[in-house]
N, CA, C, O and CB atoms as a CASP TS submission, in Angstrom:
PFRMAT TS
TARGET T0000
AUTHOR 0000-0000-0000
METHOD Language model
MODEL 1
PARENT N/A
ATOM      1  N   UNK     1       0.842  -1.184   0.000  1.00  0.00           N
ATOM      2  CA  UNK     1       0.000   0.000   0.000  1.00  0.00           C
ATOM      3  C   UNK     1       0.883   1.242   0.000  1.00  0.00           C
ATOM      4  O   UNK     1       1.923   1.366   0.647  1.00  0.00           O
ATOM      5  CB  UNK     1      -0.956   0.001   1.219  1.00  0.00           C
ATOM      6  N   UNK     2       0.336   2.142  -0.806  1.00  0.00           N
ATOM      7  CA  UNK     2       1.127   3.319  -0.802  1.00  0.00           C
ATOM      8  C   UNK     2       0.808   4.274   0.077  1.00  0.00           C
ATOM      9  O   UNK     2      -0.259   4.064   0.654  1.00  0.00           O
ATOM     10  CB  UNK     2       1.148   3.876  -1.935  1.00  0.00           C
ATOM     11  N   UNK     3       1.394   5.292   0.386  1.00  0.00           N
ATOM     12  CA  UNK     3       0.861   6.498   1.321  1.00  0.00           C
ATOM     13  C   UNK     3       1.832   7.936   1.100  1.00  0.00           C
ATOM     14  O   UNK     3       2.938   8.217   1.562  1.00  0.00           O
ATOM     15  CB  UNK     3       0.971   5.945   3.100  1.00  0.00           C
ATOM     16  N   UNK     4       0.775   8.813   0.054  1.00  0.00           N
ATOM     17  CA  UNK     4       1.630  10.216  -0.309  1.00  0.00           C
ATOM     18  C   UNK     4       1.760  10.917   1.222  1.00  0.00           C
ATOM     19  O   UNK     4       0.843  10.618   1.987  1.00  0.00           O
ATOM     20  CB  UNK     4       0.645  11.424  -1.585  1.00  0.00           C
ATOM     21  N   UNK     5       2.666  11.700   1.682  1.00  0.00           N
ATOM     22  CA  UNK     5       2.846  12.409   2.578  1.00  0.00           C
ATOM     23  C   UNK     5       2.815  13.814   2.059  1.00  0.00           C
ATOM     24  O   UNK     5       2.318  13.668   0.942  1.00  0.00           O
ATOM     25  CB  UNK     5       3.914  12.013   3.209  1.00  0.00           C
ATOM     26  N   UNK     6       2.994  14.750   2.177  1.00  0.00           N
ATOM     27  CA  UNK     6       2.579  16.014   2.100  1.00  0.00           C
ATOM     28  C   UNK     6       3.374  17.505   3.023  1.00  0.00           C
ATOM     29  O   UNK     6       3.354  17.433   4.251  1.00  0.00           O
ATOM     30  CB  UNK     6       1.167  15.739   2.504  1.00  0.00           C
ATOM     31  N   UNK     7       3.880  18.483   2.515  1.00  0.00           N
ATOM     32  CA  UNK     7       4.537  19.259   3.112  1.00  0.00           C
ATOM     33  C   UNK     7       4.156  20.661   2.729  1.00  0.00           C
ATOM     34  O   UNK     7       3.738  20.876   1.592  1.00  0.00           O
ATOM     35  CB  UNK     7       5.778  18.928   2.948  1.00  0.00           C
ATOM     36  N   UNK     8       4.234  21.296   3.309  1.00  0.00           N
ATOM     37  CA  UNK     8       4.122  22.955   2.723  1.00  0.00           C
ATOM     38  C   UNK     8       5.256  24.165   3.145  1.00  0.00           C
ATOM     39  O   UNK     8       5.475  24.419   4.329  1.00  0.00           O
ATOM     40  CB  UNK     8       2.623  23.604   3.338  1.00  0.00           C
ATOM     41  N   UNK     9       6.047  24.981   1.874  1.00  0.00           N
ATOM     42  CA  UNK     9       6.796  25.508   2.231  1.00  0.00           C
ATOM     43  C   UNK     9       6.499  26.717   1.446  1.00  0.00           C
ATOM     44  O   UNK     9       5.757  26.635   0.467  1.00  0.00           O
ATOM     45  CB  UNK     9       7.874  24.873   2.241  1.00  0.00           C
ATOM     46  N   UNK    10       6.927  27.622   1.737  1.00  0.00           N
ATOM     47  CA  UNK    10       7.131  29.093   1.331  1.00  0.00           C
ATOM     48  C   UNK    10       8.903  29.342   1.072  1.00  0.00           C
ATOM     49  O   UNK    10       9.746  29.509   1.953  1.00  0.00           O
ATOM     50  CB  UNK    10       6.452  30.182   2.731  1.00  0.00           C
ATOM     51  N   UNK    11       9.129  29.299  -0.479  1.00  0.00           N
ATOM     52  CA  UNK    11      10.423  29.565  -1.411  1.00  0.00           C
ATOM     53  C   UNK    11      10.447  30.745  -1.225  1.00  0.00           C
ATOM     54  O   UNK    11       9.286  31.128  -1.084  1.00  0.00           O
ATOM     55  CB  UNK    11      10.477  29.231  -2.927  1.00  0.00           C
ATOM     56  N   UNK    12      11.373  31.817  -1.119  1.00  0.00           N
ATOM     57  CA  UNK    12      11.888  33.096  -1.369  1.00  0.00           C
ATOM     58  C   UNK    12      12.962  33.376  -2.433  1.00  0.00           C
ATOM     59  O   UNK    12      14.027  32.815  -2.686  1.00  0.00           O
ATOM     60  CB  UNK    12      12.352  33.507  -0.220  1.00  0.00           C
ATOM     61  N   UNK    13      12.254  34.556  -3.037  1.00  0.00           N
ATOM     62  CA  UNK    13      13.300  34.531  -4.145  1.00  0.00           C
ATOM     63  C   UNK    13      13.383  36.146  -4.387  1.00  0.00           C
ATOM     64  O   UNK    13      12.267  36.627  -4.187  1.00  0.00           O
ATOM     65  CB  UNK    13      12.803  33.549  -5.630  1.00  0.00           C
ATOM     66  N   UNK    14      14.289  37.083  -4.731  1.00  0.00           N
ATOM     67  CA  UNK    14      14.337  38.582  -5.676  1.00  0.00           C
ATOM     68  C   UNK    14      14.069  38.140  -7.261  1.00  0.00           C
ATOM     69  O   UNK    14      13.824  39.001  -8.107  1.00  0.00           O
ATOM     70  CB  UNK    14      16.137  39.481  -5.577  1.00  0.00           C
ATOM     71  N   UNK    15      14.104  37.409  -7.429  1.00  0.00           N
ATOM     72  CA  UNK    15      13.990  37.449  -9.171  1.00  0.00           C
ATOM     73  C   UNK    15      12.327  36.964  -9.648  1.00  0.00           C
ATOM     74  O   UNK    15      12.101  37.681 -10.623  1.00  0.00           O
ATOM     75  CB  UNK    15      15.328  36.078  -9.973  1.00  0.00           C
ATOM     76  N   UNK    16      11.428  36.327  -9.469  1.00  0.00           N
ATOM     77  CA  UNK    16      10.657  35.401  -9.581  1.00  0.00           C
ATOM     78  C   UNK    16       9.563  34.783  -8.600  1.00  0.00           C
ATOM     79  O   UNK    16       9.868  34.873  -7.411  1.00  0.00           O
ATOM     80  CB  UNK    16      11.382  34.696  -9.862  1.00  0.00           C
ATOM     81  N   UNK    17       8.466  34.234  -8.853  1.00  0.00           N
ATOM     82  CA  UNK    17       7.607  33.572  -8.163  1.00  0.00           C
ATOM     83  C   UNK    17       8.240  32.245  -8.345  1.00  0.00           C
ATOM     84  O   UNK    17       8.659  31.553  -7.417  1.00  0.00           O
ATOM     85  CB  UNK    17       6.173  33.749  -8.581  1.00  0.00           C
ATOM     86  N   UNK    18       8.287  31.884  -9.821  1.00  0.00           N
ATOM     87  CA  UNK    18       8.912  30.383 -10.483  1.00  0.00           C
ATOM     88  C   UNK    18      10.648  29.772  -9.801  1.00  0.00           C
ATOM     89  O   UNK    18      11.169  28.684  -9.553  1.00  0.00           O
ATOM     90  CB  UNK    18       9.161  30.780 -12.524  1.00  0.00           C
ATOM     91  N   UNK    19      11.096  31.461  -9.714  1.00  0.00           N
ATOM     92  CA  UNK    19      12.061  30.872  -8.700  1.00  0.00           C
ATOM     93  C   UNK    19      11.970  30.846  -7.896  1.00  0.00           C
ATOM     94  O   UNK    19      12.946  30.152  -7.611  1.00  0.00           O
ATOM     95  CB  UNK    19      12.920  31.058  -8.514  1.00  0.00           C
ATOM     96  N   UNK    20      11.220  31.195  -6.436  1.00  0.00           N
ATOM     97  CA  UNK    20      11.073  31.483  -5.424  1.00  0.00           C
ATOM     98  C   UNK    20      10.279  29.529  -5.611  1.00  0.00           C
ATOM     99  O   UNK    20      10.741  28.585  -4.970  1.00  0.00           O
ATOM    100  CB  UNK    20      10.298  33.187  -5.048  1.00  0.00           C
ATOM    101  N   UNK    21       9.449  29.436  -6.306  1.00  0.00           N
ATOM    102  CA  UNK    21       8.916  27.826  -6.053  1.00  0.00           C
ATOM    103  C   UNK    21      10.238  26.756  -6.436  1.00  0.00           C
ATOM    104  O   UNK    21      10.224  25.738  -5.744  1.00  0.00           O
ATOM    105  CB  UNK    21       7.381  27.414  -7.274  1.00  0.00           C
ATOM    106  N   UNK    22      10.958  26.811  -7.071  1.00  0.00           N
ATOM    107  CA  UNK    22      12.105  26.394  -7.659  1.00  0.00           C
ATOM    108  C   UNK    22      13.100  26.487  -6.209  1.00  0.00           C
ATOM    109  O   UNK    22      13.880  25.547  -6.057  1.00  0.00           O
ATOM    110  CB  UNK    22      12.539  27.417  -9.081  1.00  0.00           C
ATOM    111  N   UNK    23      13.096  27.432  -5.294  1.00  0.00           N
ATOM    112  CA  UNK    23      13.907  27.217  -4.264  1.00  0.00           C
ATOM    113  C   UNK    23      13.794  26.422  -3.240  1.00  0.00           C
ATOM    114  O   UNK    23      14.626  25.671  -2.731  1.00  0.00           O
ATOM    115  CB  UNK    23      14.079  28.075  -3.843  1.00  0.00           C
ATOM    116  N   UNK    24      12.382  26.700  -2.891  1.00  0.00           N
ATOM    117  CA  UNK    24      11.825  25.433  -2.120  1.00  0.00           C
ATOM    118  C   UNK    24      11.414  24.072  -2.200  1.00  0.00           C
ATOM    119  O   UNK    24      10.938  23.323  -1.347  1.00  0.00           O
ATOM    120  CB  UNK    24      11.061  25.660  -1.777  1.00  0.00           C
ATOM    121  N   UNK    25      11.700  23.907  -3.419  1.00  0.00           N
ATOM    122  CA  UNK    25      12.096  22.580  -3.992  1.00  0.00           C
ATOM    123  C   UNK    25      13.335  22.048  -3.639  1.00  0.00           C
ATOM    124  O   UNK    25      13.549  21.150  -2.824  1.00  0.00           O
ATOM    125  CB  UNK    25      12.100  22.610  -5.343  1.00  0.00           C
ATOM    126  N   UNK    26      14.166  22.696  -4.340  1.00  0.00           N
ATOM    127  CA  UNK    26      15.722  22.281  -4.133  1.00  0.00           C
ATOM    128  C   UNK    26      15.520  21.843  -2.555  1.00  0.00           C
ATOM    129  O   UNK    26      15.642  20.658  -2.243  1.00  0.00           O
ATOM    130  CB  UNK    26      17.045  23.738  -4.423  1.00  0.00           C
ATOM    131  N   UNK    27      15.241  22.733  -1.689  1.00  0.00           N
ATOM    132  CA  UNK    27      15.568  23.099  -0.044  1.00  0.00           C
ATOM    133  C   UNK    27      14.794  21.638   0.570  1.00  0.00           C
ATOM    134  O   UNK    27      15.356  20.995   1.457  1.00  0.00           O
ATOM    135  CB  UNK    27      14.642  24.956   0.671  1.00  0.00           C
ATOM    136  N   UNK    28      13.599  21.245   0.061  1.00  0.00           N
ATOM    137  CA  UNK    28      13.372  19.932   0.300  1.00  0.00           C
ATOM    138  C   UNK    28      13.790  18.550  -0.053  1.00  0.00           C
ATOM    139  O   UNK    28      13.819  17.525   0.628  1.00  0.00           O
ATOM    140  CB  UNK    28      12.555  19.921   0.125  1.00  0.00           C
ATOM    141  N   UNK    29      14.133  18.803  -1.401  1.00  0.00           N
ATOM    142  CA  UNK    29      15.513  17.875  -1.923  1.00  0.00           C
ATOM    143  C   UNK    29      16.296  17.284  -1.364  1.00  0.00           C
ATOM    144  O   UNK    29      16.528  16.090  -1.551  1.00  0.00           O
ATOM    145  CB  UNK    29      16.355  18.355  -2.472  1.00  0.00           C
ATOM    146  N   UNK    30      16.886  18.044  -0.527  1.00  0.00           N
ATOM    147  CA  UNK    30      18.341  17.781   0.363  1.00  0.00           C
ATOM    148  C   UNK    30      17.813  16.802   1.564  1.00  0.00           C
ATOM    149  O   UNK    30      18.507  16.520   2.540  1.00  0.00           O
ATOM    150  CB  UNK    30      19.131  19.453   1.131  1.00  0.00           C
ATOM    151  N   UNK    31      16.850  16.458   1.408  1.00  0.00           N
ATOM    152  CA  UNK    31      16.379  15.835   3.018  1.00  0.00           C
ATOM    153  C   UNK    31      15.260  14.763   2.690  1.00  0.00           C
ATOM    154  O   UNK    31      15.035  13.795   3.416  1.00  0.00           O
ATOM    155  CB  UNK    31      15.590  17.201   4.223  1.00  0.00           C
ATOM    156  N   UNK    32      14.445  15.100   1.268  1.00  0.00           N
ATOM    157  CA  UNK    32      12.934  14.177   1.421  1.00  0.00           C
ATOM    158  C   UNK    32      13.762  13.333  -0.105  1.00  0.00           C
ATOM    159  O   UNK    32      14.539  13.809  -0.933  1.00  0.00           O
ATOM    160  CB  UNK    32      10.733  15.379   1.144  1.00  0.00           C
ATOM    161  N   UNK    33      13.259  12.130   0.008  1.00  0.00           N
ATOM    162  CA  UNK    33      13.319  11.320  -0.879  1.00  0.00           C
ATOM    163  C   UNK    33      11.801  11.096  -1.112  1.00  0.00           C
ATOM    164  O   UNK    33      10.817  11.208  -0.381  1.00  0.00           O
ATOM    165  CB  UNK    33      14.181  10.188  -0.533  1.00  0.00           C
ATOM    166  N   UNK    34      12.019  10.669  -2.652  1.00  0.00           N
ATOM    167  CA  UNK    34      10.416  10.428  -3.655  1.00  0.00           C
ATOM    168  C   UNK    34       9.430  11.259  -3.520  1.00  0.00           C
ATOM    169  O   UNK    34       8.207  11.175  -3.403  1.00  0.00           O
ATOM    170  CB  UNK    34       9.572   9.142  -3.384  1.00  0.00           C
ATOM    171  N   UNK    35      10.650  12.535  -3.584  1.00  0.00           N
ATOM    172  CA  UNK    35       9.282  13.452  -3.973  1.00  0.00           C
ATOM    173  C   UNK    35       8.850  12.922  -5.305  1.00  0.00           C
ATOM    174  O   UNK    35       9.401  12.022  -5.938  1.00  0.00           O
ATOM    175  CB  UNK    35       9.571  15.224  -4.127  1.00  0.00           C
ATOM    176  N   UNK    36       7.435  13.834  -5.753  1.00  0.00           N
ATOM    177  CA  UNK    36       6.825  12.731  -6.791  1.00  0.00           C
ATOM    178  C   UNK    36       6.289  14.641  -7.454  1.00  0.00           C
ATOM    179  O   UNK    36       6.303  14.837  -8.670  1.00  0.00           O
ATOM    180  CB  UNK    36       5.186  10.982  -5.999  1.00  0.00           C
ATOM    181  N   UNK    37       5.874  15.820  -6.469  1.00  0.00           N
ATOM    182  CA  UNK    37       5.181  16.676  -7.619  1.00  0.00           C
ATOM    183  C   UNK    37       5.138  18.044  -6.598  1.00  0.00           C
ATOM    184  O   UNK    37       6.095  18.253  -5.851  1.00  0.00           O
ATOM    185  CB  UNK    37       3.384  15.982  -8.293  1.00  0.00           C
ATOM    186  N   UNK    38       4.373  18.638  -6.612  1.00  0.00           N
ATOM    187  CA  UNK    38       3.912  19.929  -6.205  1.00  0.00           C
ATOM    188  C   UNK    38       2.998  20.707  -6.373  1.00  0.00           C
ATOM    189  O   UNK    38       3.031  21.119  -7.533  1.00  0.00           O
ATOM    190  CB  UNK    38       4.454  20.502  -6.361  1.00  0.00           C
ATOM    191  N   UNK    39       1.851  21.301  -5.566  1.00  0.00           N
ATOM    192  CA  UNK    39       0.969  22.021  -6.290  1.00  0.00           C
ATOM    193  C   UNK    39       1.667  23.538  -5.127  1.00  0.00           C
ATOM    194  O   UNK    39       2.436  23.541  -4.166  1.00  0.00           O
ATOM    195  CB  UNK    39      -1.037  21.306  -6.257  1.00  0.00           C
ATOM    196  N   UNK    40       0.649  25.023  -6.114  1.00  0.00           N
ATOM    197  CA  UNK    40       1.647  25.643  -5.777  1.00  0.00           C
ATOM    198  C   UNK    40       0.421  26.205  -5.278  1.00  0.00           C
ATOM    199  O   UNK    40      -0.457  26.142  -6.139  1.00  0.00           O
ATOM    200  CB  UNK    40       2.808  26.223  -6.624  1.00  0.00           C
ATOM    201  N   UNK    41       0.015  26.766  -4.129  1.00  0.00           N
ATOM    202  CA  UNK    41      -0.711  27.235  -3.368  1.00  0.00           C
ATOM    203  C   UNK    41      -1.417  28.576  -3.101  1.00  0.00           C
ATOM    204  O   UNK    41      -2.615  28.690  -2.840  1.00  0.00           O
ATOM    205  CB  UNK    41      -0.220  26.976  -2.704  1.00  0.00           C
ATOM    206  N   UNK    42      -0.437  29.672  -3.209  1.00  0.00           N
ATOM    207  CA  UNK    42      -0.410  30.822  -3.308  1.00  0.00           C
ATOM    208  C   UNK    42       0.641  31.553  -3.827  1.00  0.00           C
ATOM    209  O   UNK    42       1.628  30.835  -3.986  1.00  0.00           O
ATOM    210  CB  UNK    42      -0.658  31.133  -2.391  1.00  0.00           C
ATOM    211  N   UNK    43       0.856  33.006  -4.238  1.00  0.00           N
ATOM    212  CA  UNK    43       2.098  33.659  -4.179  1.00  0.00           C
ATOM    213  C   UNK    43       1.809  34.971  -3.800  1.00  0.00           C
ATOM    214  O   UNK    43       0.779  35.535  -4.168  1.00  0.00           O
ATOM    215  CB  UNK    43       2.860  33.606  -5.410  1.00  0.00           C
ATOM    216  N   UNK    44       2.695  35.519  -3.050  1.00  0.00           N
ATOM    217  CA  UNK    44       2.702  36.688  -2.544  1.00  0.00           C
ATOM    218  C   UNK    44       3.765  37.139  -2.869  1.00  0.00           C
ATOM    219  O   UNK    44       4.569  36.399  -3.435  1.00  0.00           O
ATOM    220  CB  UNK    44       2.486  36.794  -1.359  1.00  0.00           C
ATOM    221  N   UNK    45       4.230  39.145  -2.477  1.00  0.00           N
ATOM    222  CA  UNK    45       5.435  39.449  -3.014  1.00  0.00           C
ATOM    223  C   UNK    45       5.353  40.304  -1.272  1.00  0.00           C
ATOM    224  O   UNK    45       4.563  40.201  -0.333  1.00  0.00           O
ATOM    225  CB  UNK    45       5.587  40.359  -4.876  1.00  0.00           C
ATOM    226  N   UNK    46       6.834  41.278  -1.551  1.00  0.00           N
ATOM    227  CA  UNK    46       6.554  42.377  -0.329  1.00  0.00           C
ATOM    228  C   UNK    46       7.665  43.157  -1.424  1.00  0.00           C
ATOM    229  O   UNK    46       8.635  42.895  -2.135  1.00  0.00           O
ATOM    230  CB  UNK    46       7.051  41.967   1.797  1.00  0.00           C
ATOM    231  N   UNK    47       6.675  44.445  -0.962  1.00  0.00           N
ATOM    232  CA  UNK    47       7.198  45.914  -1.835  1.00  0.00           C
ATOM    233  C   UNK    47       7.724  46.717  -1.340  1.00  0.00           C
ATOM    234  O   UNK    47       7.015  47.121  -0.419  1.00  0.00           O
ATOM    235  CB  UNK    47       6.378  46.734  -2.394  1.00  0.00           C
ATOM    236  N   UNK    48       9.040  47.484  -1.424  1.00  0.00           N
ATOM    237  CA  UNK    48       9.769  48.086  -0.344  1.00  0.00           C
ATOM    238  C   UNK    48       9.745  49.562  -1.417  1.00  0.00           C
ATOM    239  O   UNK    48      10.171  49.013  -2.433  1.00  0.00           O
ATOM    240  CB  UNK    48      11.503  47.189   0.215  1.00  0.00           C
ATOM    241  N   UNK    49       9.641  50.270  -1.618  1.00  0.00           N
ATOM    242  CA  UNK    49       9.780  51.824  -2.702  1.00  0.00           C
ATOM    243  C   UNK    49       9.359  51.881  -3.508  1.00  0.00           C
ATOM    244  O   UNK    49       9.732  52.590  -4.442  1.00  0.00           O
ATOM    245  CB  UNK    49      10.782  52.345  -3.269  1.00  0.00           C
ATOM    246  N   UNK    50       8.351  51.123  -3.497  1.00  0.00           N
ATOM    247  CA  UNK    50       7.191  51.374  -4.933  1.00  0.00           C
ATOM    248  C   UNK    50       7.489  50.005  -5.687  1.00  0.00           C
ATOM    249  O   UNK    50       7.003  49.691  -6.774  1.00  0.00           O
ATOM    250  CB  UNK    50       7.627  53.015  -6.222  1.00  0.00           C
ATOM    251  N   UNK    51       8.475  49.150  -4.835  1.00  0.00           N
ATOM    252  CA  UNK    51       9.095  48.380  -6.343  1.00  0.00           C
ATOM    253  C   UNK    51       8.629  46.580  -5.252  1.00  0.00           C
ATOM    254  O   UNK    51       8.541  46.528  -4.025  1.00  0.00           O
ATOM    255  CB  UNK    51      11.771  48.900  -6.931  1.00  0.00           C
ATOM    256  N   UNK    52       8.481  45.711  -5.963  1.00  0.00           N
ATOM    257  CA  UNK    52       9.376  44.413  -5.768  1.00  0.00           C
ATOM    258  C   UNK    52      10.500  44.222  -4.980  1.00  0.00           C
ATOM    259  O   UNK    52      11.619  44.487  -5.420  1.00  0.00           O
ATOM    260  CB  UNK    52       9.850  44.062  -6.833  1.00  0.00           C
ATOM    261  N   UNK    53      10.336  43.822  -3.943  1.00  0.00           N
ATOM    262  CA  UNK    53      11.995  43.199  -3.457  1.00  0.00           C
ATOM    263  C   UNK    53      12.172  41.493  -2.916  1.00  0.00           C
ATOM    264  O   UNK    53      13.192  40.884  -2.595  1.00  0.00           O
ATOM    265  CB  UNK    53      12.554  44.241  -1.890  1.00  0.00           C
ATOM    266  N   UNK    54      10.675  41.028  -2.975  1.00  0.00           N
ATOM    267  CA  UNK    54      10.650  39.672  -2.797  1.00  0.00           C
ATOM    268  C   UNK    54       9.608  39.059  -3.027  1.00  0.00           C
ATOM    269  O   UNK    54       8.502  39.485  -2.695  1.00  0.00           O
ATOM    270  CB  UNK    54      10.955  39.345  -1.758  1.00  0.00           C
ATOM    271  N   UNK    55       9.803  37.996  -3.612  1.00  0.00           N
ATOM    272  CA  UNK    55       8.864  37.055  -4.248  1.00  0.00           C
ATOM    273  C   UNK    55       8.704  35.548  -3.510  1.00  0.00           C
ATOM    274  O   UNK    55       9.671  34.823  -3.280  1.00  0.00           O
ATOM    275  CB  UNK    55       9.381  36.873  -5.744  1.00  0.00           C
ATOM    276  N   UNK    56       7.373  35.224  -3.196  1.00  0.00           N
ATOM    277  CA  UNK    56       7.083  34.373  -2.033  1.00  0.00           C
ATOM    278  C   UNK    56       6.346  33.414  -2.664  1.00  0.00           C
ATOM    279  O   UNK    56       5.395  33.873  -3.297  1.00  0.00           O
ATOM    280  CB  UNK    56       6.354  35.013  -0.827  1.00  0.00           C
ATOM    281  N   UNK    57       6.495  32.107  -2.698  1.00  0.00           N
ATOM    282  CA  UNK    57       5.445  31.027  -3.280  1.00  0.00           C
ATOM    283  C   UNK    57       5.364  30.049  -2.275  1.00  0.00           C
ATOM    284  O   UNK    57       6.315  29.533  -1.688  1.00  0.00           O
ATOM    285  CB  UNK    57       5.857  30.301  -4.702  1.00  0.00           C
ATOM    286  N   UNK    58       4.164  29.826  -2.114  1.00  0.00           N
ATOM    287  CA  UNK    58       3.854  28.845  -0.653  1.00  0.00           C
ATOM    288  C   UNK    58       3.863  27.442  -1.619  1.00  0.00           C
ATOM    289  O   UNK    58       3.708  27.607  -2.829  1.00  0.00           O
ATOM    290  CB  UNK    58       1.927  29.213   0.442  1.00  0.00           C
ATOM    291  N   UNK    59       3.997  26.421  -1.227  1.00  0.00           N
ATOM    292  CA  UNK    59       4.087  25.315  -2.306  1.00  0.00           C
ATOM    293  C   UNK    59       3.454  24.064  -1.471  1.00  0.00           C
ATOM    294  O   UNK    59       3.377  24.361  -0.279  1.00  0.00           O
ATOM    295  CB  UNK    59       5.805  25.008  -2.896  1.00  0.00           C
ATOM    296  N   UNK    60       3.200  23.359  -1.625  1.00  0.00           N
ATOM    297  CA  UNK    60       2.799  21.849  -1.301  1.00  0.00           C
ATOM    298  C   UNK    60       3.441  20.643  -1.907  1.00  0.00           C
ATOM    299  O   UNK    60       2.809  20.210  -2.870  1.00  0.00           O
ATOM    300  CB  UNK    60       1.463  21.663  -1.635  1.00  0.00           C
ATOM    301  N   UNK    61       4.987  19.707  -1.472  1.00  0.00           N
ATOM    302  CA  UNK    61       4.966  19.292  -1.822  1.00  0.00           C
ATOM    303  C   UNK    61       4.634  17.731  -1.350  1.00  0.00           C
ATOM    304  O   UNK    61       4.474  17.341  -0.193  1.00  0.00           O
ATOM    305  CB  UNK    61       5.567  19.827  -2.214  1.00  0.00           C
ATOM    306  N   UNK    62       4.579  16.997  -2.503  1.00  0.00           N
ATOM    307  CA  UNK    62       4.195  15.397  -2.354  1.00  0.00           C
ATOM    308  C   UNK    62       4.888  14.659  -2.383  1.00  0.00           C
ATOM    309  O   UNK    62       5.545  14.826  -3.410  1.00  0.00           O
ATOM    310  CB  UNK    62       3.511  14.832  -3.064  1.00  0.00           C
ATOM    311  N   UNK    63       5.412  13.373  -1.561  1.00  0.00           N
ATOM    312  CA  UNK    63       6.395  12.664  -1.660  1.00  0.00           C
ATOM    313  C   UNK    63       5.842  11.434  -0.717  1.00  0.00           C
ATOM    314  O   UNK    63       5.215  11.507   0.340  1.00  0.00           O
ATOM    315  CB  UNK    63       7.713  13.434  -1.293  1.00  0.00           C
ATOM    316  N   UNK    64       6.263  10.333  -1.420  1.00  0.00           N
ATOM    317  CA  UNK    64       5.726   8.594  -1.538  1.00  0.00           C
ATOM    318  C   UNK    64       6.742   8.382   0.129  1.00  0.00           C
ATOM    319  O   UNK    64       7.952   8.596   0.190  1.00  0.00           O
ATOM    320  CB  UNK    64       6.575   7.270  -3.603  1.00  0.00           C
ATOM    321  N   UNK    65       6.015   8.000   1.131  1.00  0.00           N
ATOM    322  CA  UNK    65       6.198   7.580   2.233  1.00  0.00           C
ATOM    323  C   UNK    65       6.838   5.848   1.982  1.00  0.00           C
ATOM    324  O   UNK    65       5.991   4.963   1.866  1.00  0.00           O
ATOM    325  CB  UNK    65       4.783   7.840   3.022  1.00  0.00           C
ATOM    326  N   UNK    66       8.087   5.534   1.924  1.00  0.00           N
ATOM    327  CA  UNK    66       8.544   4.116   1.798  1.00  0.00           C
ATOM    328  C   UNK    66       8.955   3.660   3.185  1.00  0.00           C
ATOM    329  O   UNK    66       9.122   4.427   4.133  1.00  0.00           O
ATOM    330  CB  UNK    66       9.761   3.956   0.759  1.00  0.00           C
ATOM    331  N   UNK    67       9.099   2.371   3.219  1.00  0.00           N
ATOM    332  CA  UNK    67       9.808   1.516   4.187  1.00  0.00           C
ATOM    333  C   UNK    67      11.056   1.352   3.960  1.00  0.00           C
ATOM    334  O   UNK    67      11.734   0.654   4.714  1.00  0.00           O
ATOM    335  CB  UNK    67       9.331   0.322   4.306  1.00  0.00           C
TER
END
């Protein structure tokens, strides 16, 4: 029997939403085996002088619980 497990992270990035989800990928990488996908939840930014200075993607990812 299988069993997806499930995580949620918020990526930070200056360049991107796609990178900011792209970071928190990698950052779970290093630690979760079989990840399998991601849905991406929300994105937010924060504006410091009229402008962009960070780009926030909350993410969900999925990864196959093994023995």
């Amino acid at each position: 029997m299988a069993v997806i497990k499930t995580i949620d992270l918020v990526g930070v990035s200056t360049e991107s939403w796609r990178d900011a989800a792209h970071k928190a990928l990698q950052e779970a990488a290093k630690t979760l085996r079989g990840v399998e996908g991601f849905d991406v939840l929300d994105t937010s930014a924060v504006v410091a002088d009229g402008e962009i200075s960070e780009y926030h993607t909350h993410i969900r990812i999925k990864f196959r619980i093994t023995r």
